[in-house]
C-alpha positions, 0 to 999 in steps of 0.5 A: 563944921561936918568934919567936926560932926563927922568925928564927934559921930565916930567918937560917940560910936566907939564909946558905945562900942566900948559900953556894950562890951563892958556890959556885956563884960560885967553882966557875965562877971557878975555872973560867975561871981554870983552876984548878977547884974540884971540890967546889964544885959538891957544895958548891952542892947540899949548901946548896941542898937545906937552903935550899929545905927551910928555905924551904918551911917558912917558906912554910908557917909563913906560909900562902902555898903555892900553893893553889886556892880554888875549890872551898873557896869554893864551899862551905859553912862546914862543908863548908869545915871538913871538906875543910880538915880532909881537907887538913890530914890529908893534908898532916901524912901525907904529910909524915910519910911522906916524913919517915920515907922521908927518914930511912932515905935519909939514914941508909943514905946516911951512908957514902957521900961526896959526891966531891972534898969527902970530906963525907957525902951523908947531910948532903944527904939529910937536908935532906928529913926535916928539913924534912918535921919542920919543916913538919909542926910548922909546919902544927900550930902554924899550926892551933893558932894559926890554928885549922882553917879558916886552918891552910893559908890565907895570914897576912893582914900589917898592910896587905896585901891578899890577892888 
């Protein structure tokens, strides 16, 4: 069932990677031949805070966010477990609380629209509490798959050398 919901998640990113583009393709067409588009700039932004959110999960479902290791490494293993264990706490926090932040953002932008395309810019605001949600299921679905040690450390794949 998370397989399933993992690749629908990769799907849906893609489709809206797909719409921001051809917004932004439009909207600038329509330019040229002198019949702008107005909601399609408002449309390109809409899509693409829900792209990167879902992208930034799938980043941290799979362990490859942008880490140092220096310090980790030059541990012991307890001491590697402990300051993993200090990140992972942080990570969860952190994202709790802009996921909470998020929410009352987009709930309180509910009734405001986005110009030209008479959408709701609670839609665009609610990208981030979403996506804070997400990951933060990620991250506890990575610790308990991976365990503690390699919750935030990249998936070694079939083949694939790690630098």
């Amino acid at each position: 069932m998370l397989k399933l919901f993992d690749k629908l998640e990769e799907l849906v990113a893609v489709v809206l990677l797909a719409g921001t583009v051809g917004a932004v393709l439009v909207g600038a067409v329509g330019r040229s031949v002198g019949h702008p588009v107005p909601s399609g700039p408002e449309i390109a932004q809409l899509l693409l805070i829900w792209t990167c959110m879902l992208g930034a999960d799938l980043v941290m479902k799979r362990g490859e966010h942008i880490r140092i290791s220096a310090l980790p490494d030059a541990l012991p293993p307890n001491g590697r477990r402990l300051l993993h264990l200090i990140c992972v706490v942080c990570i969860i926090g952190f994202l709790g609380y802009c996921g909470w932040l998020g929410w009352h953002l987009a709930m309180s932008n509910w009734a405001r629209e986005m110009g030209a395309s008479g959408l709701s810019y609670g839609w665009v605001t609610l990208a981030f509490p979403v996506g804070c949600a997400l990951m933060i299921v990620s991250m506890i679905r990575r610790l308990v798959g991976h365990g503690l040690l390699f919750s935030i450390e990249p998936e070694h794949r079939d083949g694939e050398q790690l630098l």
